[in-house]
C-alpha positions in Angstrom: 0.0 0.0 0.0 1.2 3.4 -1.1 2.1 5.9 1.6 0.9 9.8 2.1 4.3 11.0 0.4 4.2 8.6 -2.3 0.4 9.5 -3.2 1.8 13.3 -2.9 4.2 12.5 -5.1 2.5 11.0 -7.5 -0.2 13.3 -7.7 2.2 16.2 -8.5 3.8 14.7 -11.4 -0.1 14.0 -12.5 -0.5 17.7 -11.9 2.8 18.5 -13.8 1.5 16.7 -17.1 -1.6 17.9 -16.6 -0.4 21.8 -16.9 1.7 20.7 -19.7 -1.0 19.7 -21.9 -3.5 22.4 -21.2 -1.0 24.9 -22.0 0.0 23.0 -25.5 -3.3 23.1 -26.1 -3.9 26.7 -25.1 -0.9 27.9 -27.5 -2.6 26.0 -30.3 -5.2 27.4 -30.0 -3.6 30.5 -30.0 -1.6 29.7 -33.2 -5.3 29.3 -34.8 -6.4 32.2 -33.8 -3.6 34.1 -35.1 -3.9 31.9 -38.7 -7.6 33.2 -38.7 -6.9 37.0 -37.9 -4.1 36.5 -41.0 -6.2 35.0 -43.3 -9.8 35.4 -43.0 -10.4 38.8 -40.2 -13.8 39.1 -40.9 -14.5 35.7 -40.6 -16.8 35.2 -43.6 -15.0 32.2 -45.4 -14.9 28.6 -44.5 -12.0 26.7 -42.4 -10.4 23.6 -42.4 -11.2 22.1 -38.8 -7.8 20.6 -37.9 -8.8 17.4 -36.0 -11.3 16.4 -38.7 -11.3 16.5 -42.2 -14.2 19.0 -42.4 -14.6 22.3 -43.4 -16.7 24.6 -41.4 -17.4 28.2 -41.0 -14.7 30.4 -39.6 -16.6 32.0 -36.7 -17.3 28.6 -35.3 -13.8 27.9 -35.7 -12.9 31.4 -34.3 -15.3 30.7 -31.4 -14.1 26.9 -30.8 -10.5 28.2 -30.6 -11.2 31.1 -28.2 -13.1 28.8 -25.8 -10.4 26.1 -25.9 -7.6 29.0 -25.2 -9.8 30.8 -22.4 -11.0 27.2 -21.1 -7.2 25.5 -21.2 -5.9 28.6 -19.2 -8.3 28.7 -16.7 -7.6 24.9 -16.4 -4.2 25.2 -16.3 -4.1 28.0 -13.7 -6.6 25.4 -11.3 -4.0 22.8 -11.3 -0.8 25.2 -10.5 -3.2 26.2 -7.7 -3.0 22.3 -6.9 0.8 22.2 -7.4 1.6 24.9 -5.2 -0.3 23.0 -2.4 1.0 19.8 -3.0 4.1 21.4 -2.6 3.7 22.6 0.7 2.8 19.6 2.1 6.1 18.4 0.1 8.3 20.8 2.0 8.8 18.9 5.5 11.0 16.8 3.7 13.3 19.4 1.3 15.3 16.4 0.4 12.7 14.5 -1.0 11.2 17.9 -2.3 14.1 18.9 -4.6 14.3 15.2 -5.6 11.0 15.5 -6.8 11.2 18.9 -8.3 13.7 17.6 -10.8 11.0 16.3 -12.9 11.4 17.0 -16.4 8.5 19.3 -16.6 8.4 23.4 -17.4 6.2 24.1 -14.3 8.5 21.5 -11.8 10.8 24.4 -10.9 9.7 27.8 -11.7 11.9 30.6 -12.7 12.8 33.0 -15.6 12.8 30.6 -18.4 9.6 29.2 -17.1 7.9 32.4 -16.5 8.7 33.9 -19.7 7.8 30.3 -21.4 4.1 31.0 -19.7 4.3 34.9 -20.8 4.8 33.6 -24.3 1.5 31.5 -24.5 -0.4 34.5 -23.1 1.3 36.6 -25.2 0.4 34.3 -28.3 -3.2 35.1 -27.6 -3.4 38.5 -26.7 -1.5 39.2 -30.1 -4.5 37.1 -31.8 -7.2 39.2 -30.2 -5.3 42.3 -31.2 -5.0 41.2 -35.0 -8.8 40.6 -35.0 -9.7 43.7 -32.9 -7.2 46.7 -34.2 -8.1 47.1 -37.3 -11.9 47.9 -36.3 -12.2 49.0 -32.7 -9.0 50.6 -32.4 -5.7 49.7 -30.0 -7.5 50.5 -26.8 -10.6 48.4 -27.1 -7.9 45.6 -28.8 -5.7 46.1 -25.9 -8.1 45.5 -23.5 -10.2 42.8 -25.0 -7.0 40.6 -25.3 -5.6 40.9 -21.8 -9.7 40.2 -20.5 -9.3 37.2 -22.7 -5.6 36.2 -21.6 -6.3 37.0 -17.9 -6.4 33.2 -17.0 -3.0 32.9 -18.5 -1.8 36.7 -16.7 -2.9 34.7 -13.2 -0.8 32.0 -13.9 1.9 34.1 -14.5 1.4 36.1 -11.6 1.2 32.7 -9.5 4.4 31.5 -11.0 6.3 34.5 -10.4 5.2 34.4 -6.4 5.8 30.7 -6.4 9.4 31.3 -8.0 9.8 33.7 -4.9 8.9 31.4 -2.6 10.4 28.5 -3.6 13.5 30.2 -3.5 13.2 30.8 -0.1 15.3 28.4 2.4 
């Protein structure tokens, strides 16, 4: 029978992956959103769904993309939530902790690469919603429109950057 620490343990590397693939799939999302502003702004053609081999009408593709980024940031933000408490009940044992936090993951150990890795995918988004919304409503309206939509991803930065201070901490 598994003990506390090795439950802890393996949850966190459960929560690691988990991050992981909600941000790959916010970025993609991202990178679709970005093809879209490129190639079709107002949204009046047909798009080539990429998981099927369908077409269907950009602003269903435009609105399935911008859930899916909003949606996998707020997700992804959740489970750091979950990772910075696993880790506290991690650090009795700083040993153990370290050990663990060698796990080849980008939100294991948290510092500039990472943060700036995390400022990238919001980034990525924010720059879609600006490419859709400039032309039309103007930089402020753009502006503000893409960091309401990339605030899920703004948090987890936020959280990473106060989790790098922390975890830095003896």
């Amino acid at each position: 029978m598994a003990d506390y620490t090795d439950i802890l343990i393996g949850n966190l590397k459960e929560t690691f992956k988990a991050i992981e693939k909600f941000l790959l799939v916010g970025f993609t999302a991202a990178l679709v959103l970005i093809v879209l502003a490129v190639t079709d702004r107002e949204l009046l053609g047909t798009q080539k769904v990429m998981i099927a081999d369908l077409n269907a009408p950009a602003v269903l593709v435009a609105f399935v993309a911008l859930g899916t980024y909003i949606a996998a940031g707020v997700f992804a933000a959740f489970y750091f939530v979950t990772r910075r408490r696993i880790v506290k009940k991690l650090r009795a044992d700083r040993e153990l902790l370290e050990a663990v936090l060698t796990y080849p993951s980008i939100v294991a150990t948290i510092g500039t690469w990472q943060i700036l890795a995390l400022l990238f995918v919001a980034g990525t988004g924010i720059v879609a919603v600006l490419l859709f919304y400039f032309p039309t409503r103007g930089i402020q309206t753009a502006l503000g429109t893409g960091l309401i939509i990339g605030l899920p991803y703004l948090v987890l930065v936020v959280m990473a950057f106060i989790t790098a201070v922390q975890e830095r901490r003896p």
